[in-house]
Structure formats: structure tokens, C-alpha cells
N, C-alpha and C positions, 0 to 999 in steps of 0.2 A: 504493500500500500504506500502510496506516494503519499510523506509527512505531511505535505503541503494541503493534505484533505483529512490528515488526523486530528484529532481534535478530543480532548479528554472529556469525558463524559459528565458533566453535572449532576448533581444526585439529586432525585425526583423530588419533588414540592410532598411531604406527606399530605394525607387527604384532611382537610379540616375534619377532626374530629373533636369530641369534649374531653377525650382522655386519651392523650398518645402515648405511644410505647416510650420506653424509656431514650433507646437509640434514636426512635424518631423525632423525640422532643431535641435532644442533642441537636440532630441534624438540622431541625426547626431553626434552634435559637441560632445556629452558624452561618444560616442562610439569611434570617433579617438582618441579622449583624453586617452581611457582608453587603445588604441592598444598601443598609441604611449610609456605609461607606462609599455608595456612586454618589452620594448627591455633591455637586459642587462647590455646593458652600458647606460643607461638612465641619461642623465643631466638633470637639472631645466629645465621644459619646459616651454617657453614663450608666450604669447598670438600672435607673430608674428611666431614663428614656429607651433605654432596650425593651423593659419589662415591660415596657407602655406597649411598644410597638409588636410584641409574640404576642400580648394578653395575658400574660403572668402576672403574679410577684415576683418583686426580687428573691424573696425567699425560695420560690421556684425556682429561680435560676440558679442557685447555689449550692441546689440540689446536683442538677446537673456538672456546674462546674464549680471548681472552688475560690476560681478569682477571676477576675475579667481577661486577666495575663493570659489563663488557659484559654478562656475564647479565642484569642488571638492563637497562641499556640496550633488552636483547633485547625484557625483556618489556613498557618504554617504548614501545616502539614500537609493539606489538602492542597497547597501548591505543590509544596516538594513531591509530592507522589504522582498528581498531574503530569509538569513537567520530565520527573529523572525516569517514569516508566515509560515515556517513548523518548529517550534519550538513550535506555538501556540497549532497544530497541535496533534505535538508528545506530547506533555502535556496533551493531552484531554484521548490519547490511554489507553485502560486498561492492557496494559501490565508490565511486572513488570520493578520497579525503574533502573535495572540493564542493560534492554534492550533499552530503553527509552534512558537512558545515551549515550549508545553505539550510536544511530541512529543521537543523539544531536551533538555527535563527527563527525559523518559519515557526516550530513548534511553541517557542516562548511566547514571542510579540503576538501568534494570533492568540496564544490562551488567555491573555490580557488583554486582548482587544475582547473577546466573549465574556470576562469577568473584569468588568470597571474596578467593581468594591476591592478585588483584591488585589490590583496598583496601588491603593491606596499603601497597602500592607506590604507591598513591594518597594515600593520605594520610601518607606517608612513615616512618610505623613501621621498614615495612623497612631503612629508606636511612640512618637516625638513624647507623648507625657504619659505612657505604658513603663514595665519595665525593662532595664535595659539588657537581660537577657533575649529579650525578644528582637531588639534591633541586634545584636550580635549574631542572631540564629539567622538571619534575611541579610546578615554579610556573608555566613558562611554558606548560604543556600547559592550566593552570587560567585564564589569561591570558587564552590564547587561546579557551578557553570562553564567556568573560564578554566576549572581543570579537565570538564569532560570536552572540553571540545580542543583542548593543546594535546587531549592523549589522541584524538581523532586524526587532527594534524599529523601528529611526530608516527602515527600508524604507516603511512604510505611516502616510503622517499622520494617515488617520482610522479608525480600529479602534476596535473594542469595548473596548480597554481605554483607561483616563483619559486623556485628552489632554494634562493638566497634568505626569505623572508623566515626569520625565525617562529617557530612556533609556540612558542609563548608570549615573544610580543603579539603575533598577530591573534591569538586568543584575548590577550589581554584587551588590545584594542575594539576588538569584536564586542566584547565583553560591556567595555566601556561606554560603546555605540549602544548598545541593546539598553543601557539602564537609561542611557539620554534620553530615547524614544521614551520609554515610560514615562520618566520625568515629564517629556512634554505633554505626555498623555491626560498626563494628570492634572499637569498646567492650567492646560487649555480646559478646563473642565469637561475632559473627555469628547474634545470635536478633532483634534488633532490627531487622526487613527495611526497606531506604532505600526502599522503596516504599509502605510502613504509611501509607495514609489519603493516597495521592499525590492524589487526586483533589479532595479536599476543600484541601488544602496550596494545590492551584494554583490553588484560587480565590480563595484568599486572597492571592495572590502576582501573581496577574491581574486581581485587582480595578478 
């Protein structure tokens, strides 16, 4: 399957009911939490304006998780799995280092262009008055980005792309580029799409 049509799967809205399961109430609260992060003008959101918006208590919510740190966590994770399971993926494919890259690219920027909320969380907006484990964990998750695609690179000695160009700068750079797009993503209150003219970007980036 060509990356550029993969796309990780969002986890289904549970059915409004008056009493959800326990995992699905989880899944409830990680989904308004992440809606409630598209909005553009987004302030620190509260455990009392969350519980407004599922129709809980906070006491509800506490149930579930035990600090607002884990909510975020929650939805940490739910990128990292996203993303590094068709990363795992694209690393196994035998095509060449040059296409591989491209698809690595393709895979982040579109899963952020389908989930607004979680740029915010990406590019730590969110996390600015969270704690700061949580922005260290969305360093590492970037880390480890720019290491899965230098091992992709240093994979194949002779590809299409320059032989001279090292592969860890050009990861790094890569790297670099991908969190700008975000950044602007989130800028521009989500009108500037991280995908605007991907095509043309990564030839210039694969050169």
C-alpha cells in the first residue's frame, strides 16, 4: 500500500449512551479533549471545562485518569502508535531510501493535517502550562523521528539521492522542516495545510 493513502485509523465516536464502559468512557474523554484543542483561540483547558464538555464530573474524570498530565499522556501515545506503526512499516518496504523518506514525510504531516487537536500537542502549545514531562516525551517522540528516518537513509549506499549528503544532517533537516509545517499549522489557526505543495517541498528536501 502506497503511505501516501495510509492513514491511521481514528477510534470510533462510542454510541451516546447513559452509562459507558469503562475503556469507552477513556476513549470519550481523549476525544473531546483533543476536539476541544482545534479550536483556534484555545486557552488552558481545565478539568472543569472538560467535564462541562463529556457531561461528567470532575470526579468522573478522575476516575478514569488520575491527572490531567495522563490525559495528555493519553493522547501521546495515541500519536506515537499512529505514527511509528507505519513507520515500522515503511522501514521493512524494499523500496528505495529516497521513496521510503518521502512516504515517512507523507505519513506524519497528513496525520496532523486529519487531527488538528493533536498539533496542538505536537508542537506543545498544549503542554506550555502541563507538566514538563510531557513536553520532554513530544521531544523524544521528535527524536525518535529524525532517528527513524537517518536509519532509513544510512540503509541504502547508493540511491537516487546525493551520495555526499550526510544522513543525519539530512534527517535532521527533514526533521526540522516537518515541525515548521506544524508550527505553521497551528499558526495559522489551522488554514495553512502541513501538506501545501508536499510534493514539490520533497524535492527539494531529496534533492
Amino acid at each position: 500500500m502506497d503511505a501516501s493513502q495510509s492513514k491511521p485509523a481514528t477510534p470510533a465516536q462510542p454510541e451516546p449512551t447513559q452509562r459507558l464502559k469503562r475503556g469507552e468512557r477513556r476513549m470519550q474523554i481523549l476525544q473531546v479533549l483533543a476536539k476541544m484543542l482545534e479550536s483556534p483561540q484555545i486557552e488552558r483547558i481545565t478539568t472543569a471545562t472538560l467535564s462541562e464538555h463529556v457531561g461528567v464530573s470532575e470526579a468522573a474524570l478522575y476516575r478514569h485518569f488520575a491527572s490531567k498530565a495522563q490525559m495528555y499522556e493519553g493522547l501521546i501515545e495515541f500519536i506515537e502508535q499512529s505514527v511509528f506503526t507505519l513507520y515500522n512499516q515503511i522501514a521493512q518496504r524494499p523500496e528505495p531510501a529516497r521513496t521510503r523518506v518521502a512516504q515517512m514525510v507523507q505519513v506524519l504531516l497528513r496525520f496532523a493535517q486529519q487531527n488538528p487537536g493533536m498539533v496542538r500537542v505536537m508542537v506543545g502549545d498544549a503542554l506550555v502550562f502541563e507538566h514538563t514531562r510531557l513536553q520532554q516525551r513530544m521531544g523524544q517522540f521528535f527524536e525518535r523521528v529524525e532517528s527513524s528516518l537517518k536509519q532509513v537513509l544510512r540503509d541504502e549506499a547508493t540511491d537516487s539521492i546525493s551520495p555526499g549528503a550526510d544522513a543525519a544532517v539530512r534527517a535532521g533537516v527533514i526533521t526540522a522542516w516537518m515541525q515548521g509545517r506544524l508550527q505553521r499549522y497551528a499558526r495559522s489557526g489551522f488554514r495553512r495545510l502541513p501538506t501545501e505543495q508536499l510534493d514539490d517541498a520533497l524535492g527539494l528536501l531529496l534533492a
